[in-house]
N, C-alpha and C positions, 0 to 999 in steps of 0.2 A: 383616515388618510395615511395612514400607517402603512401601506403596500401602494409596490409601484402600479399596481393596476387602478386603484383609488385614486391615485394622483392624476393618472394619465386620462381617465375617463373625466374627473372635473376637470383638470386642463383643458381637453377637447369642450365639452359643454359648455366652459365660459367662454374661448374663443366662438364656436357657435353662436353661441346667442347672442355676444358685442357684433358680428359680423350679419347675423341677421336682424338684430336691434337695428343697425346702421343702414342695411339695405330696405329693410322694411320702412322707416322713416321715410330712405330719400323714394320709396316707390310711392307711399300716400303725400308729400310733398310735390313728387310728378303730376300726379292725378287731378290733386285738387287743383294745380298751375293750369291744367291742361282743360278741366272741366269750365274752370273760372274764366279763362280764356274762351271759350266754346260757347257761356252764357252771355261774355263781353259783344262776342260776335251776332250773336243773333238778339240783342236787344241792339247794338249798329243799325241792325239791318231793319230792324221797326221802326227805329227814330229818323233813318232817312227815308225810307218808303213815304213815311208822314212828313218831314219838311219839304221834300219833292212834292206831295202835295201843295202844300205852304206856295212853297216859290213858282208854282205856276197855278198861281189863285185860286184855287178852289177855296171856298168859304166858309170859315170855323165851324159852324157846322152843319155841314155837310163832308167832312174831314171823315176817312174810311178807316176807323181807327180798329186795329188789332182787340183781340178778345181782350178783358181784362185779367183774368185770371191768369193765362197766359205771360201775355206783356202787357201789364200797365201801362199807361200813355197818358201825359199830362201836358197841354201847350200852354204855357204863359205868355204875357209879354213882357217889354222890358221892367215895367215897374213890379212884375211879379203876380199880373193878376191874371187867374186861369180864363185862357180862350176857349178849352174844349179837353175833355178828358175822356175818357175809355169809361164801357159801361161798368158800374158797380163798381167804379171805382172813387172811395172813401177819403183817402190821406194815401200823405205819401211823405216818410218816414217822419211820423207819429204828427205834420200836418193834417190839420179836414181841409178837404176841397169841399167849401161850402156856400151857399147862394149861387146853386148851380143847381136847375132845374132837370129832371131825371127823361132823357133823352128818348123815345122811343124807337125799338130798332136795335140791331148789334151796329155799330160803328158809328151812330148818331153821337152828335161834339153836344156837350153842356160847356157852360162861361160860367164864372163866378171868382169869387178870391179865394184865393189861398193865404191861411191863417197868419202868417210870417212872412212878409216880403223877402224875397233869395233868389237872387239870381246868379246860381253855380253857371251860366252857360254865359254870362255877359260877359265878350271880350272885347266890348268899349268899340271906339269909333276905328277900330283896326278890323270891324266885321265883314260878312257878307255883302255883296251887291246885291242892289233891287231884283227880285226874281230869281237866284244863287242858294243854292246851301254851302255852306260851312265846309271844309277841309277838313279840319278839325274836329276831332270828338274826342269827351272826357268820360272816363268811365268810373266808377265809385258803387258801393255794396251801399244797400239801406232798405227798410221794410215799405211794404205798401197794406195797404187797407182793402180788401177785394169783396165786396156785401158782406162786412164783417168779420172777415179772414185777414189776420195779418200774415203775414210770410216774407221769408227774404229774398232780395231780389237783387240784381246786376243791372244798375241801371246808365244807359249810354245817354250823354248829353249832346245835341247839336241844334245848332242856330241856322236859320234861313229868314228872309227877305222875302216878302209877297213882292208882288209889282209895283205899289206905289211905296215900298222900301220902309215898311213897316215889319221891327223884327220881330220874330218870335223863338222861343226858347222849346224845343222837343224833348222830352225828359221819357224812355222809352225803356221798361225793363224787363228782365228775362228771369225766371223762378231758379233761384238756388235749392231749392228742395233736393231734385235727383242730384245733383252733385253732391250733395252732401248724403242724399243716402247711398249712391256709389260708393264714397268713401269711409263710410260708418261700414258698408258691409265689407268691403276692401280688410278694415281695420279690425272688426270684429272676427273673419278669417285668418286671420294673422294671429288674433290674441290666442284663438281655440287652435289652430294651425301649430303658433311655435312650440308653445307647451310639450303637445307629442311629436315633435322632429326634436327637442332636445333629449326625451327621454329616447326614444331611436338610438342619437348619434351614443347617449354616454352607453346603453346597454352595447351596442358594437363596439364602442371601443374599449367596452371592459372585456365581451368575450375576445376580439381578435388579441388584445395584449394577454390575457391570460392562456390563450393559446399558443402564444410567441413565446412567452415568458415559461411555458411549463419547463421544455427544454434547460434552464437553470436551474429549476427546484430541484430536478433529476443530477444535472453536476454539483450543486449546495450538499443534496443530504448522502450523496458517491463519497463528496470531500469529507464530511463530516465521520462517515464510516469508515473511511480510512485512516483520519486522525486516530480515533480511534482505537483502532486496531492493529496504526502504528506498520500497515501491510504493505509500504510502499510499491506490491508489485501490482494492485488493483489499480484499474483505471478507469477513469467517468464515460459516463455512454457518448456518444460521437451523434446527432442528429445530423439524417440524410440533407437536410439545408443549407446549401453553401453560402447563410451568411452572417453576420458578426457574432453569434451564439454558436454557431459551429466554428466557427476560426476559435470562438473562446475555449470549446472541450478541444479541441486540438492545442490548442498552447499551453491549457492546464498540465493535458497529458504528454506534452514534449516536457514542461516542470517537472513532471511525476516522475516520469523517466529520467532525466538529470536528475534531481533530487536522489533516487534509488541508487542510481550508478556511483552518487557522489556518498552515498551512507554506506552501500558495500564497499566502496573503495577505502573507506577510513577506516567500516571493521577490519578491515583484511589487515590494514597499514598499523593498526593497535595490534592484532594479533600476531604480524610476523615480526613488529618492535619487539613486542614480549616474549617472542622465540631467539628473537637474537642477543638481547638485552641478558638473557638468562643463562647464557653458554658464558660467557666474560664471568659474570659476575661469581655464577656459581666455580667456576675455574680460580678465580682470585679468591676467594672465600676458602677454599679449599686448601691452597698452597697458604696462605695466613696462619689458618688452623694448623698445619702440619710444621709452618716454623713457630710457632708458640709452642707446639706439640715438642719438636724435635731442630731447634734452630740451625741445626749443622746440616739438615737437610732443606733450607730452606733457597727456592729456584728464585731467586729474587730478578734476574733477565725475563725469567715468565712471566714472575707479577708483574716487571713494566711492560711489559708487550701486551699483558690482559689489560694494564689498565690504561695506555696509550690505543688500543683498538677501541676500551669503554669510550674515550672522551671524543673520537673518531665518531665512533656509531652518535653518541648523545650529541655533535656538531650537527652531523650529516640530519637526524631528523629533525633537529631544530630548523634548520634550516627549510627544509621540507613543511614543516609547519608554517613557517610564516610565509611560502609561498602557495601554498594552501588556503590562508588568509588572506591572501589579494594584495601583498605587499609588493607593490612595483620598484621596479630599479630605478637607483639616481639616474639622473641625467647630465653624466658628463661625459667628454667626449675622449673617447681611448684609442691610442696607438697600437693595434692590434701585432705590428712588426715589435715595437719595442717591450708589448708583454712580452711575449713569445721569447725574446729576448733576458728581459728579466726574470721568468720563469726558469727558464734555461738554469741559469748563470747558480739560481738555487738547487741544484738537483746535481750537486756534485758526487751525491753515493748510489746513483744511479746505478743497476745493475749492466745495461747498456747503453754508453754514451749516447743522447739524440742528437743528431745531425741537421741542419737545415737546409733549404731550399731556397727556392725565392722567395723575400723576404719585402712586399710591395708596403709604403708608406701609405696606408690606409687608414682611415678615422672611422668608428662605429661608435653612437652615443647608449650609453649605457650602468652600467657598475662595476668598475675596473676589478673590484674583488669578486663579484661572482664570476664574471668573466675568465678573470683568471681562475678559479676554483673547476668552472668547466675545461681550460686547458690543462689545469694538472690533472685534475681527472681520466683526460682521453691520455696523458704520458704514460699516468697509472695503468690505465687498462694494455696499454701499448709495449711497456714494460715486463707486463704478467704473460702476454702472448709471443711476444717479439721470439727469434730464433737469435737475431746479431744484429739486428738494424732498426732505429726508430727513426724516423723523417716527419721535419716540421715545415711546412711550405703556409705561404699568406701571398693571395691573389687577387685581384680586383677580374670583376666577370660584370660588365658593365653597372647599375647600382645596387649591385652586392659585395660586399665581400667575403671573402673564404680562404677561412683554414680549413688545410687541411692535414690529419697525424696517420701517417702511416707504418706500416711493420711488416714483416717479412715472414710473419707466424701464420698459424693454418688459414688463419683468414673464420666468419660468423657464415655457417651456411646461411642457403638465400631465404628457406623455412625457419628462421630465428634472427631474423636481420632487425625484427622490429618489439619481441617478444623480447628481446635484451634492454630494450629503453625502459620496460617495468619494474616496480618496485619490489625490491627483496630476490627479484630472479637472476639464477647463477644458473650458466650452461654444467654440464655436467662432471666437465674438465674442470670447472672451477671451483668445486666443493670443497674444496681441502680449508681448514682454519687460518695456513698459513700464507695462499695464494688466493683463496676464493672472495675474501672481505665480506662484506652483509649483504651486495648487488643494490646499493643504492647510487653508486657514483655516477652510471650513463645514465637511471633516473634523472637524478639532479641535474646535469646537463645538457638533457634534452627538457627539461621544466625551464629551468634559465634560458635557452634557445629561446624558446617558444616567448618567455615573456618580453625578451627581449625583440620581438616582431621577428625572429629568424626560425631556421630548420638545423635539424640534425640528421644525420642518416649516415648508415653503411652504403658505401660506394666500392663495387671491387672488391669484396670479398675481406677485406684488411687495411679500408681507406675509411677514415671518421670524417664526415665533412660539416662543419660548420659556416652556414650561411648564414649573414647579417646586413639590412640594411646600411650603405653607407650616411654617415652623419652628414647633415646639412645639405 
C-alpha cells in the first residue's frame, strides 16, 4: 500500500464491493418480495376457487380440490375439524390430518380431525354470509406433509358460508421451493459473480492509474537528475495531455526557469560586488601603505572618497539584499510634494540647483526612506547628465501618482532605455570612477518602484517617471 497505484486500486475495490454488496442485497430482497408475493397469489387463488365451491353448496366431498403437491388444501370448520383435504395430503405444518379416509380420484374431499384445534381463519361473528366468501384473506409461510414430503409452502387463509351458514375455514398453499431456488441461484451468481468483477475493477484501475501516473515518475527522476547535477537549465518532459499532470510539468518548468534566472542573476550580482568591492578597496589599501611608507605623500581626500564610495557601494547592496529577501515596505502614508521638498532642501552642494514644477498634494503609502532613496537617486543620475537644468514636478494622473525628474543632458537612447534599470550596468559615458558610481542606483529604484505596486521608466529621452499607486 506503499504506491499511489495500490491505494487507488483498494480504494476502488472496496467501494465496488460495499456498492455491489448493497445492490446485490436489495436485488435478492426484491426477488424473494416478489416471488413470495407471486406464491401469496396463487395459493389466493386456490383457496377461493375452493370456498366458491363452499358457498354455493357443493358437498365436502365432492369439493374439486387442486393437486396436493402443488397446493395443499385443507377445509376445516369452526372447531377446527377437517371437512375435506387435498389428495396425499398428510399435515399441515407439523399437524396429521388424521381419521380421514384416503379419497379416491384427484380432487376427492376426506373429513377427519386435525391434531390441534386452530383456527387461524376465525374472524368471529363479524364473518361471512350464508352462501359468501370472505373479503379477507390471511396469508403466512408453513410446511405441509405431501405422501411423505414435507416442503414449504405460502399458505392463503379464507372463510366462506355454505347455504345453511355453516362456516368453513379454506387453508390453500402454494410451494416455496422455486422461489427459493430462484434466489439461491440468483445468490450463488452473485457470490461466483462478484469475486471476478472485483478483481476486474482493481486490475483496471491499477493499470489506467499506473498509466496516468507514469507521466510523474518521468518529472520525479528529470527532478531528481537535476538536483543532482545542480543543471538548472534541464527541464522535465511536458506530456501531450492537457491535464493536471501536464499543467504540473509546466509549472515545474515555469520554477525551473525562475529558479535558473533567479541563481544566475545572484551569480552575476556576487560577481560584479566582487569587481566593484575590489577597485575601492584595493585603491584604499594602496594610499594606506604609501602613507605609512612615505606620510607626506599621503592623499588623505582620496582615502575619504575610497572610503565614503566603499560605505555607498556596502549600503546600496545591502539594501539590494534584503529586497531580494522579499522584505516589503512599511506602510505609512507619504507626501510625495513634501519629500521632494525635503530632499531638495538637503542637496545644498548640488552641482546644479534643481528647480521645481508642480508640486500636486499627493499621498502614496509606502517607506518614506526608500522612497526617498529612489528620488535622490534619479537627482543623482540627473546631476551626472544634466547640461544646466534639473526639474522636479509631482502630478496626480487620475489613481496614480507621478514624479517626475527631468534634465537637459543628452537624454538614454531609446536601445538602452530599459538595460540601464540593471544591475551594475553603466552606459559608456559613464565609466569614469569619478562620475560613473557602481550602476546600481536606477537598480534600486526601479526594485522599490516595483515593490512598492508602481513603474519606473524613461519617458522622453531625459524624463524619469515614477508612477505610484495613490494611498487610500
Amino acid at each position: 500500500m506503499g504506491s499511489v497505484r495500490a491505494r487507488a486500486a483498494a480504494g476502488a475495490t472496496v467501494v465496488v464491493a460495499l456498492a455491489l454488496l448493497a445492490a446485490g442485497t436489495a436485488v435478492l430482497l426484491v426477488l424473494r418480495g416478489n416471488l413470495q408475493d407471486q406464491a401469496g397469489l396463487q395459493a389466493e387463488v386456490a383457496a377461493r376457487e375452493v370456498a366458491a365451491q363452499i358457498a354455493t353448496g357443493t358437498a365436502y366431498p365432492k369439493l374439486d380440490l387442486p393437486d396436493g403437491e402443488d397446493h395443499p388444501v385443507v377445509v376445516t370448520d369452526e372447531d377446527g375439524r377437517v371437512l375435506a383435504a387435498g389428495e396425499d395430503v398428510r399435515a399441515v405444518d407439523g399437524r396429521p390430518v388424521r381419521g380421514v379416509p384416503e379419497a379416491g380420484g384427484g380432487g376427492a374431499g376426506r373429513s377427519g380431525d386435525v391434531d390441534d384445534e386452530d383456527d387461524d381463519g376465525d374472524d368471529g361473528p363479524g364473518g361471512p354470509r350464508p352462501g359468501e366468501v370472505d373479503g379477507d384473506v390471511h396469508h403466512r409461510d408453513g410446511t405441509a406433509d405431501v405422501d411423505g414430503t414435507v416442503a414449504a409452502y405460502r399458505f392463503a387463509v379464507v372463510e366462506a358460508k355454505d347455504g345453511r351458514g355453516a362456516k368453513a375455514v379454506v387453508r390453500a398453499g402454494s410451494a416455496l421451493a422455486p422461489e427459493r431456488a430462484a434466489v439461491g441461484s440468483v445468490r450463488t451468481a452473485m457470490l461466483i459473480g462478484l469475486p471476478l468483477l472485483l478483481v476486474v475493477v482493481a486490475g483496471v484501475t491499477w493499470l489506467v492509474t499506473r498509466r496516468a501516473l507514469r507521466p510523474v515518475e518521468g518529472i520525479r527522476s528529470e527532478m531528481a537528475a537535476i538536483t543532482a547535477s545542480t543543471d538548472l537549465s534541464r527541464r522535465v518532459p511536458v506530456p501531450s495531455s492537457r491535464d493536471e499532470i501536464g499543467r504540473l510539468a509546466r509549472t515545474t518548468n515555469e520554477t525551473l526557469a525562475a529558479l535558473e534566472t533567479s541563481v544566475e542573476r545572484q551569480r552575476r550580482f556576487v560577481a560584479d560586488a566582487s569587481h566593484e568591492l575590489r577597485s575601492p578597496i584595493a585603491s584604499l589599501r594602496t594610499q594606506l601603505e604609501v602613507g605609512v611608507a612615505h606620510p607626506e605623500l599621503l592623499d588623505v581626500p582620496g582615502a575619504v572618497a575610497d572610503t565614503v564610495r566603499l560605505q555607498r557601494l556596502a549600503a546600496d547592496l545591502l539594501l539590494l539584499a534584503r529586497m531580494d529577501a522579499g522584505e516589503r515596505p512599511a506602510a505609512a502614508r507619504v507626501d510625495l510634494a513634501a519629500l521632494v521638498r525635503e530632499e531638495l532642501s538637503q542637496r545644498a552642494g548640488d552641482r546644479i540647483p534643481a528647480t521645481t514644477g508642480a508640486l500636486a498634494g499627493v499621498e502614496v503609502a509606502g517607506s518614506r526612506g526608500q522612497l526617498g532613496r529612489v528620488l535622490g537617486n534619479l537627482l543623482d543620475n540627473a546631476q551626472r547628465h544634466a547640461a544646466g537644468e534639473v526639474r522636479v514636478a509631482v502630478v496626480r494622473e487620475g489613481e496614480w501618482a507621478v514624479l517626475r525628474v527631468e534634465d537637459d543632458g543628452p537624454g538614454v537612447p531609446e536601445a538602452d532605455r530599459e538595460r540601464i534599470f540593471e544591475r551594475f550596468v553603466r552606459l559608456d559615458d559613464a565609466r569614469a570612477r569619478d562620475d560613473g558610481g557602481a550602476g546600481l542606483g536606477l537598480a534600486i529604484a526601479r526594485d522599490v518602484a516595483v515593490r512598492h505596486g508602481g513603474t519606473l521608466a524613461v519617458r522622453n529621452r531625459a524624463v524619469f517617471e515614477l508612477r505610484l499607486p495613490v494611498a487610500g
